[in-house]
Structures are given as structure tokens and as C-alpha cells.
KOLKESE-793292 format. One line per 8 residues: number of its first residue (from 1); their letters; for each residue y, x, z negated of N, C-alpha, C, O. Coordinates in Angstrom, 2 decimals, padded with zeros to 5 digits. Example, Ala and Ser with C-alpha at 12.3 -4.5 7.8 and 13.67 -1.06 7.14 Angstrom:
BEGIN
1 = as = -005.69 013.19 -007.80 -004.50 012.30 -007.80 -003.30 013.20 -007.80 -003.32 014.24 -008.46 | -002.25 012.85 -007.08 -001.06 013.67 -007.14 000.03 012.90 -007.87 001.14 013.41 -008.04 .
END
This chain:
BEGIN
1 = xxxxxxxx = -001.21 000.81 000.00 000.00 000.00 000.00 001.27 000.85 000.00 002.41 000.44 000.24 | 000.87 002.22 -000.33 002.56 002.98 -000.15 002.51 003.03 000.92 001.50 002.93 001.62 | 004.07 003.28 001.40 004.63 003.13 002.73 005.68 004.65 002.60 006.57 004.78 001.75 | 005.29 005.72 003.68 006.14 006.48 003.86 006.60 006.71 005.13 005.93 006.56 006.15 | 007.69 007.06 005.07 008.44 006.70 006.51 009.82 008.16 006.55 010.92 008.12 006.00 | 009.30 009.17 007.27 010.18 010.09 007.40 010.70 009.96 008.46 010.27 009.23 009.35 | 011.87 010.75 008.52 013.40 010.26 009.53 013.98 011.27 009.78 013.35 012.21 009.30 | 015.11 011.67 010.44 016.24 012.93 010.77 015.72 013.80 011.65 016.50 014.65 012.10 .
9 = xxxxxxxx = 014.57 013.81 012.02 013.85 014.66 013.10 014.55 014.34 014.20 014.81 013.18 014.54 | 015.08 015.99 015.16 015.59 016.46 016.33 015.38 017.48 017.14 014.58 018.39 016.92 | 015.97 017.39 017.93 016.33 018.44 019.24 017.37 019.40 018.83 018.47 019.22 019.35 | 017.20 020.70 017.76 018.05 021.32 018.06 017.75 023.18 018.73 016.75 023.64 019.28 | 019.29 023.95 018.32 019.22 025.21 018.96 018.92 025.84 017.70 018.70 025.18 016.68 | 018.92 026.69 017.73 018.02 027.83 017.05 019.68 028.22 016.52 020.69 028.44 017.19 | 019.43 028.18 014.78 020.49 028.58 014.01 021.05 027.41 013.62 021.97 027.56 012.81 | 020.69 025.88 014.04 021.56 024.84 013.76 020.87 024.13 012.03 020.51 024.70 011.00 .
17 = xxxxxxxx = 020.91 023.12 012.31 020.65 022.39 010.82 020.38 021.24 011.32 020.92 020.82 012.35 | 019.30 020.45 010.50 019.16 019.17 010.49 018.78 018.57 008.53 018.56 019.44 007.70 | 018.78 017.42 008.22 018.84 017.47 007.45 017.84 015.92 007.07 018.44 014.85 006.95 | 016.11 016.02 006.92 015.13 015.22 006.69 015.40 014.20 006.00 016.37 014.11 005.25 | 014.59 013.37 006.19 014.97 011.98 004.78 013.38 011.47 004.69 012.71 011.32 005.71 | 012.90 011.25 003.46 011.39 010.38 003.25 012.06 009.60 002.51 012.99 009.82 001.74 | 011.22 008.17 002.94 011.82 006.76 002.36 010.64 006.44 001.68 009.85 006.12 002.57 | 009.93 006.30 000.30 009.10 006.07 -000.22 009.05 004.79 -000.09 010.24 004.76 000.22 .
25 = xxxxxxxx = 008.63 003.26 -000.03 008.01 001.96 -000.64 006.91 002.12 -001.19 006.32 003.19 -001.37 | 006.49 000.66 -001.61 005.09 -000.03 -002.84 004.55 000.58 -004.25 003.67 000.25 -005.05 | 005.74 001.90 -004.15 005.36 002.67 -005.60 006.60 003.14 -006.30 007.32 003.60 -005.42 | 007.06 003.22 -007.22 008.11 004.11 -007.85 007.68 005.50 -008.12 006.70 005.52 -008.86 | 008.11 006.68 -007.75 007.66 007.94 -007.71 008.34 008.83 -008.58 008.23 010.05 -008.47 | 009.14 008.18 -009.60 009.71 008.92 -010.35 009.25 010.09 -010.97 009.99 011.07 -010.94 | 007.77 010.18 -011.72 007.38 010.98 -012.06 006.35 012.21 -011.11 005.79 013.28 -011.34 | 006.48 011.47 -010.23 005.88 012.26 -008.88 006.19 013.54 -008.67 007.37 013.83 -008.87 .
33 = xxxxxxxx = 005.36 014.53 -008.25 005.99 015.42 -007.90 006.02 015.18 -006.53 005.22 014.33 -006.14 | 006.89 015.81 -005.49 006.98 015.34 -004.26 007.09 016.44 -003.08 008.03 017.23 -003.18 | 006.40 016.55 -002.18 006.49 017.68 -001.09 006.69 017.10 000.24 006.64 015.92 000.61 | 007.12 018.90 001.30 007.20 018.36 002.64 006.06 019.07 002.71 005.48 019.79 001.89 | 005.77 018.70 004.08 004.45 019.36 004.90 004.72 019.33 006.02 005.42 018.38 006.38 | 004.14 020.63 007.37 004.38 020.45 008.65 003.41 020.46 009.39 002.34 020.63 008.80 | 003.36 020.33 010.62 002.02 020.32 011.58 002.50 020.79 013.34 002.61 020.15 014.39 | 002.66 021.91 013.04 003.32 022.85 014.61 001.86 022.82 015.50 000.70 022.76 015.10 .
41 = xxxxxxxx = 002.42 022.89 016.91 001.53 022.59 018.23 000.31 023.50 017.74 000.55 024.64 017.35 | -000.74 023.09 017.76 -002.06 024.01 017.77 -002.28 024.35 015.82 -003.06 025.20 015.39 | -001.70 023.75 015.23 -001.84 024.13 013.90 -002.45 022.83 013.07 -002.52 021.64 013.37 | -002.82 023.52 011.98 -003.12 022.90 010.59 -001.98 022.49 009.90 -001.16 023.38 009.64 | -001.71 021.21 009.49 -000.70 020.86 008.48 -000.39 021.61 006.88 -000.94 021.48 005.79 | 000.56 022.29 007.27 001.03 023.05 005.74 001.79 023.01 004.86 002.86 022.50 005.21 | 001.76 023.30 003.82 002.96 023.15 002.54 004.04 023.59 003.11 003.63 024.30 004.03 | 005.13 023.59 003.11 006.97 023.38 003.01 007.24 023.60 002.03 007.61 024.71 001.65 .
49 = xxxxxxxx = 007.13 022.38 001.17 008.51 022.73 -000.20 007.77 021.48 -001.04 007.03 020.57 -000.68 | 008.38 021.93 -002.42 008.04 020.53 -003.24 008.78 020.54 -004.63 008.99 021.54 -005.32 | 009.19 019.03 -004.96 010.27 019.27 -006.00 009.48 018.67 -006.72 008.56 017.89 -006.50 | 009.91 019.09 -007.58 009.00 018.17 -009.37 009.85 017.28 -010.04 011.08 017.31 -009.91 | 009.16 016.37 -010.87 010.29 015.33 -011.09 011.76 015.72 -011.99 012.74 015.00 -012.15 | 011.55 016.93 -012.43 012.46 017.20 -013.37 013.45 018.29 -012.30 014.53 018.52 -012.87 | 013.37 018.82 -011.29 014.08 018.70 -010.02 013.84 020.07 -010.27 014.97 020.47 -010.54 | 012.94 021.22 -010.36 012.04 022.15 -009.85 011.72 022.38 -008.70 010.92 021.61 -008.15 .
57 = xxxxxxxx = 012.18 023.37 -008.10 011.70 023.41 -006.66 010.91 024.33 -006.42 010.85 025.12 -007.37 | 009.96 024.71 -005.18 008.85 025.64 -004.92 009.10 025.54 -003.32 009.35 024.41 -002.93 | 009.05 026.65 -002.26 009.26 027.23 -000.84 007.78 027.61 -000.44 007.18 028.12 -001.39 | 007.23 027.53 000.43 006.60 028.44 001.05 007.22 029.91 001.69 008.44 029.85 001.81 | 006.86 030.72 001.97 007.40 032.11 001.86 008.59 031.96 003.35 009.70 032.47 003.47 | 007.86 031.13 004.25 008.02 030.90 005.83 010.22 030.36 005.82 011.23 030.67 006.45 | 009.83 029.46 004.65 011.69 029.14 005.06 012.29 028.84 003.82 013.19 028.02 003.65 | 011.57 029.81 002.60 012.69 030.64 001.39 013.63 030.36 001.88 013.58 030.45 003.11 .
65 = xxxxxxxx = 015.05 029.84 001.24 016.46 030.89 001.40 016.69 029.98 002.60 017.92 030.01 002.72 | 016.20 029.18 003.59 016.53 028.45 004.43 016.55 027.25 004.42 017.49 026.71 005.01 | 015.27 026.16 003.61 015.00 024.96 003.45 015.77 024.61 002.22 016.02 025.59 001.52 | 016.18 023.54 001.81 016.15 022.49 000.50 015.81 021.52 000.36 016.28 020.52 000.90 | 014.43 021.54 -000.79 013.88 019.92 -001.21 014.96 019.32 -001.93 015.74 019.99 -002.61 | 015.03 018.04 -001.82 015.41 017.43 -002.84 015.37 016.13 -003.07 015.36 015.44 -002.06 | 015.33 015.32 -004.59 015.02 013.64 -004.53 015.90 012.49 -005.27 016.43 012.38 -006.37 | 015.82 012.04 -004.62 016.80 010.92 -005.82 015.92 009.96 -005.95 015.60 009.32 -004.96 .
73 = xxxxxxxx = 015.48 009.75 -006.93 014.29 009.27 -007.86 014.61 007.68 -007.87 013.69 006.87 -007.73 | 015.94 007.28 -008.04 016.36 005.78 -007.83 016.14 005.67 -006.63 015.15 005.00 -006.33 | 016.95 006.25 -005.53 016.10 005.67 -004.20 015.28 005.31 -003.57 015.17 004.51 -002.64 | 014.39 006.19 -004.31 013.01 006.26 -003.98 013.15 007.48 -002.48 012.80 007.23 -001.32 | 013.55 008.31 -002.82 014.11 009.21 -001.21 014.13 010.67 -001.72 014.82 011.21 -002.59 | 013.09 011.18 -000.84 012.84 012.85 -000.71 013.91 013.33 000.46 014.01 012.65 001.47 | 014.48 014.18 000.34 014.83 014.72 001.22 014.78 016.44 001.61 014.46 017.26 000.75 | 014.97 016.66 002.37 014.43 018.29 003.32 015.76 018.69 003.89 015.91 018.29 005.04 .
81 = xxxxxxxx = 016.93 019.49 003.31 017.67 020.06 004.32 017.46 021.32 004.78 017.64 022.22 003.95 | 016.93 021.81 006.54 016.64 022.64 007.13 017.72 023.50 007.78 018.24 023.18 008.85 | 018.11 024.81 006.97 019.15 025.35 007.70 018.66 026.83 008.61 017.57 027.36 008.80 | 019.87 027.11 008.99 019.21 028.81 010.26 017.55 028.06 010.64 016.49 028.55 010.26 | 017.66 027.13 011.22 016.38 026.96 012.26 015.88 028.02 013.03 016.74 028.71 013.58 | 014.69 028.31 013.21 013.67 028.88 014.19 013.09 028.55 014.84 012.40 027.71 014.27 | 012.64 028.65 016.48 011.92 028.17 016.92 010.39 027.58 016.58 009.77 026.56 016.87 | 010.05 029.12 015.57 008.76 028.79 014.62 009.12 027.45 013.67 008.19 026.91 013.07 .
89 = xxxxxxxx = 009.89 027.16 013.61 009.88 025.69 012.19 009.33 024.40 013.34 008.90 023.31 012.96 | 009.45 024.84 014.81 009.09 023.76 015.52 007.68 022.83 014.86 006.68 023.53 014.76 | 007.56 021.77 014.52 006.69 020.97 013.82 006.74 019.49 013.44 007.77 019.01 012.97 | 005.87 018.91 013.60 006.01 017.29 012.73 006.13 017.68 011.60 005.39 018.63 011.34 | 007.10 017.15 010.40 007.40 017.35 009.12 006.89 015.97 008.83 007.15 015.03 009.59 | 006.03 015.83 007.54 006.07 014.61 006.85 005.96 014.87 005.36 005.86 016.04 004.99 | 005.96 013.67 004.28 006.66 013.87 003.24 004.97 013.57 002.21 003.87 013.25 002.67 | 005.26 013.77 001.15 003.52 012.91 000.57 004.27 013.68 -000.78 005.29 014.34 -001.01 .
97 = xxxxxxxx = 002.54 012.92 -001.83 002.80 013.78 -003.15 002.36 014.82 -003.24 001.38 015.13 -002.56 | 002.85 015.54 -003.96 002.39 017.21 -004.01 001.85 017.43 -005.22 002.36 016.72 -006.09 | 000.67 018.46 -005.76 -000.37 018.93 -006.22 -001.05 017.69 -006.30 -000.90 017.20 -007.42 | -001.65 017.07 -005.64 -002.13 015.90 -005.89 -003.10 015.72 -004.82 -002.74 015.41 -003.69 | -004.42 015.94 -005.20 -005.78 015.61 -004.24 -005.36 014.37 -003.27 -005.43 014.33 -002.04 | -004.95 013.48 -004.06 -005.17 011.94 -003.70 -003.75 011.70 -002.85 -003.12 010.66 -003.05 | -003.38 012.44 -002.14 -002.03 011.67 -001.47 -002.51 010.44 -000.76 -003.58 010.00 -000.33 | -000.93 009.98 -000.84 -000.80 008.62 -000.61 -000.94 008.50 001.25 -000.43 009.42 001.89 .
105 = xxxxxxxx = -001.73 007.22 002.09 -001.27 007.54 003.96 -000.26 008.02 004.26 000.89 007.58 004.33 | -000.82 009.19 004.49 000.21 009.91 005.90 001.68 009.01 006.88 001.32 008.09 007.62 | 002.67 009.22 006.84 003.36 008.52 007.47 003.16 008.93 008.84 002.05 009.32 009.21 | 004.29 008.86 009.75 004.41 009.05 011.68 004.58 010.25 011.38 004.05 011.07 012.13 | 005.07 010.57 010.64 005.97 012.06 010.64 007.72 012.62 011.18 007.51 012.46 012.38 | 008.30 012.82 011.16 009.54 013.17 011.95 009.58 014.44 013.08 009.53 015.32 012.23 | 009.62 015.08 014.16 010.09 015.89 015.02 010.88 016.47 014.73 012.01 016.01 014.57 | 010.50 017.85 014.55 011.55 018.88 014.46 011.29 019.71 015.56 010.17 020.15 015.80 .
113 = xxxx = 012.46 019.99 016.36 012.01 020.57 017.86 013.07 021.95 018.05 013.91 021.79 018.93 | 013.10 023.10 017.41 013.96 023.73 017.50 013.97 024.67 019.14 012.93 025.25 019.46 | 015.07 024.74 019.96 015.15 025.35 020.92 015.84 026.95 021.14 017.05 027.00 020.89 | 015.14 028.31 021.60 015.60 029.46 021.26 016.65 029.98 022.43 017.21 031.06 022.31 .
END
């Protein structure tokens, strides 16, 4: 019954910014911890980033110093701001719970299409 629905996925140049949105429904996730994940052409879906409810954050090594998780817990809304893009960040980004065996269905995902 949860419903996730990520958004802000684009077409950009290499060095620009876009800035993700996950829209949680059917659950309150307050105490959630919450991550992104990606899935680039020919790849396995991987960890990104993940904030904890007490607003803790964790990077994968790949976009340290470049990405920001972050959530507003009333909204019910994760968000991902992606800055200095790489062609490598090219990937479906989608949003789920993090350390957590049991994530909730997979949403569509959002498009991130960076061009070099």
C-alpha cells in the first residue's frame, strides 16, 4: 500500500544541478530511515545517500561532497540535491527505506541524464 513516486529527473550538462523529490503516501515515515538508490545503463541498483530520522546523513564514496539527502518528515518528502553532475551519475534514481531488508515497492524511478 505505500506509494512512492520520485520526480525532478532531467536532461542536463555536465557540471549543472538538479534537485530530486520522493513523495512518500499510505505510511508516515517519520521514524524511517530513508535512502536514494540508482540504476545506470548495464548496472545493478546502488546505494546513493541516506538520511536517518534524526537528520544524519551517509554518501556513497561516488558523489561525497556533491549530493544532499534530505527530509521533511511532515511532508512526507525525501529529497536528493545533485550538484557538479557527471556523466557517470547518468541513472534512474529512486527513493525507498534504508537499512531495511523489507523495502517498501519500488517506485518508476526519476531520469537523471547527465550530458558531457
Amino acid at each position: 500500500q505505500v506509494q512512492l513516486v520520485e520526480s525532478g529527473g532531467n536532461l542536463v550538462q555536465a557540471g549543472g544541478s538538479l534537485r530530486l523529490s520522493c513523495a512518500v503516501s499510505g505510511t508516515i515515515f517519520s521514524t524511517n530511515a530513508m535512502g536514494w538508490y540508482r540504476q545506470a545503463p548495464g548496472k545493478p541498483r546502488e546505494w546513493v545517500a541516506t538520511v536517518l530520522s534524526g537528520g544524519v546523513t551517509n554518501y556513497a564514496d561516488s558523489v561525497k561532497g556533491r549530493f544532499t539527502i534530505s527530509r521533511d518528515s511532515a511532508k512526507n518528502m525525501v529529497y536528493l540535491q545533485l550538484n557538479s553532475l557527471k556523466p557517470e551519475d547518468t541513472a534512474v534514481y529512486y527513493c525507498n527505506k534504508a537499512y531495511a531488508a523489507n523495502k517498501w515497492p519500488w517506485g518508476q524511478g526519476t531520469q537523471v541524464t547527465v550530458s558531457s
